[in-house]
Every structure is written in C-alpha cells, then in structure tokens.
Phi, psi and omega in degrees: 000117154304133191322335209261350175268026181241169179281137210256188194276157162333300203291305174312324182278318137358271173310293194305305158319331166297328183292332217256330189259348170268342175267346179279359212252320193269359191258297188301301147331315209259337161292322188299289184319313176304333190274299203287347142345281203279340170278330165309350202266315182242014175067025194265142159216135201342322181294298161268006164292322194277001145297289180297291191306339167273271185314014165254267166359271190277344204066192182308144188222161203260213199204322146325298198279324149319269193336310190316285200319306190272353173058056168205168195272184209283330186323296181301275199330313164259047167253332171310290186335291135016296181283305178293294174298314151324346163248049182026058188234350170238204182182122180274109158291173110307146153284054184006299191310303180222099211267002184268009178195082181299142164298133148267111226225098174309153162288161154303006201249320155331298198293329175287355155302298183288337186281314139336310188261001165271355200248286191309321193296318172322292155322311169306283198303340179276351186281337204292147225248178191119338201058049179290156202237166173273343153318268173342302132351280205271351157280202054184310156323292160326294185319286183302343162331282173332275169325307151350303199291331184299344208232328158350093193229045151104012181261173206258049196274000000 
C-alpha cells in the first residue's frame, strides 16, 4: 500500500475535503446557470425540475417526503409542487396511508417534460472529457456519499 492509498489524518482530510466542496460549489453554480438557461426555453425552474425528477424517479410522494429527500422545507417544495401542478405536470392522489397528506403524482405531460430535459442533460453529461473510468466514478461517489453523511440527519441518501 502506497502513501496515497492509505487513509489520510484529520488535519489532511480536512484540507483535501475543502478542494472537493469548493469544486462542488463551482459544479453547482455553473449547472445551476446551464439549468436556468434551458428555462427560459421550457418554462421548468430548478425548484420543479427536482419535483418532476423524484416523481419521475420514486413514483408519488407525499410533499413531506419530497422535502426530506431534497433536504429543503415543506414550504418551498409545495410552492413547486404548486408550480408544477398548475402547469398540469403533477396531481394530487389520495392517500391510502394518510388521509390529510395526499400522493403527488406526475402528469403524462410531466413525464414528457422531465423526459425531455433528462434527454439534453444527458447529451451535455455525454460530453464530459477526461477518459473517466467506472472505478473513478464510483470512487467519487463514495467520497461525496461520504461528505454527505456529515450533514446527514436521517435523509435517505
């Protein structure tokens, strides 16, 4: 095992992680703009493409349970939710479960929204260069996973 496979110390771990969180910030930004981009164009905003990608994804979800996942309050989420339904891409179900907290259900008009904007994104994601490998990838993952778990209170990541 070689220095760079061994597990590094606090202080060390420390540092490298701040590069990883200044690059997720400068990833994030530069998507977030590329996103809002594309809104002008299909009327979708970042706050309810990410409504249509979990109800695209998981099937119907409660607005609660959305909120969990994305780790934002119940507020925001059904101003999407909201947002969303009004351009007829979701539907408030009954709830089996609950009956004071209905299933949120993409539309066929959703799903051809969201399908759409996973089709560019997708293309945009095939450009990206390096020769990345699927090790790499799935280290990279693990890492942010990982980081993740610091801030981690019970979301189902």
């Amino acid at each position: 095992m070689n220095d760079s496979d061994k597990p590094l110390s606090p202080d060390d771990l420390g540092d490298r992680v701040s590069e990883v969180f200044d690059l997720i910030g400068a990833l994030y930004r530069r998507g977030l703009r590329k996103l809002e981009q594309a809104e002008a164009v299909e009327g979708v905003s970042v706050g309810v493409r990410s409504v249509l990608v979990l109800l695209h994804r998981y099937g119907p979800m409660t607005v609660p349970q959305m909120a969990r996942v994305m780790a934002l309050t119940r507020q925001f989420v059904q101003r999407m939710v909201n947002d969303a339904a009004a351009r007829d891409w979701v539907e408030a179900i009954p709830n089996p479960a609950h009956q004071r907290s209905s299933l949120i259900r993409i539309t066929g008009d959703g799903e051809a929204v969201i399908t759409a904007i996973l089709a560019r994104e997708h293309a945009l994601n095939r450009q990206v260069g390096g020769e990345l490998t699927e090790a790499e990838l799935r280290a990279c993952v693990r890492v942010l996973k990982q980081m993740l778990k610091t801030f981690d209170h019970g979301d189902p990541y």
